[in-house]
N, C-alpha and C positions, 0 to 999 in steps of 0.2 A: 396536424403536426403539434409535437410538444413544445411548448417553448418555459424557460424560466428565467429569471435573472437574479443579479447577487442581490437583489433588496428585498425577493419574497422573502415569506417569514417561512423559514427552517422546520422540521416534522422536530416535535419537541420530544425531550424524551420519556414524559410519561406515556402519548402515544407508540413511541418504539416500543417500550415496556411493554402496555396492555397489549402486543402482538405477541408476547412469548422472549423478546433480544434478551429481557435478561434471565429466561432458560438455560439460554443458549450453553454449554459449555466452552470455554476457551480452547482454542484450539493449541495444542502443545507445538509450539515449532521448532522444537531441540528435536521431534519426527519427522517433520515435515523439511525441514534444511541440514541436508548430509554429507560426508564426503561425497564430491563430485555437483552435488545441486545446482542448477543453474537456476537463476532468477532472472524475467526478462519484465520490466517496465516499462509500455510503453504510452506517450505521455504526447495530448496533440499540443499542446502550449509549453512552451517553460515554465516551469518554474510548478509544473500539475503532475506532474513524481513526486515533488517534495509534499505538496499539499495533501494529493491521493494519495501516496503509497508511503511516504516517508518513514511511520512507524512499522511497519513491513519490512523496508528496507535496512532499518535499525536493529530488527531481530534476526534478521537474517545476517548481517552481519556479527551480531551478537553472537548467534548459533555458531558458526560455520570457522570465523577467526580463532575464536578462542579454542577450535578444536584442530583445527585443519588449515592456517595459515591465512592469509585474506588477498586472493587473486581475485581482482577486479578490475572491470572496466566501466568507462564511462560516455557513450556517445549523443550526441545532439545537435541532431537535423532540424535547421530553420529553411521555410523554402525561400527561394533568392525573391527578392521586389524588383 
């Protein structure tokens, strides 16, 4: 089993680097988010959308508002104690 916690030390980024990540091209997401697009985040703790996907969620509403209005919603399920 893998296990980690918040205090190991982090893949630094000239390791990400020497892998090729800053090859990578950016991915366009004025393509990828369109009339109709749905985006679905889902997140097992709170507040792990914002921290995981947050800038995803930022461009996507970026994309999609500025062209096509901004329906969303918002839901979050905690299990009962």
């Amino acid at each position: 089993m893998v296990t980690f916690s918040h205090t190991d030390q982090g893949t630094g980024a000239a390791q990400w680097n020497a892998h090729g990540l800053k090859d990578l091209e950016q991915l366009d997401l004025s393509r990828v988010f369109t009339q109709g697009t749905k985006l679905v985040v889902l997140a097992a703790h709170p507040d792990d959308e914002t921290l995981g996907a947050g800038g995803l969620i930022h461009q996507a509403v970026q994309c999609t508002c500025a062209a096509f209005g901004c329906p969303m919603a918002t839901c979050l399920r905690t299990p009962p104690r």
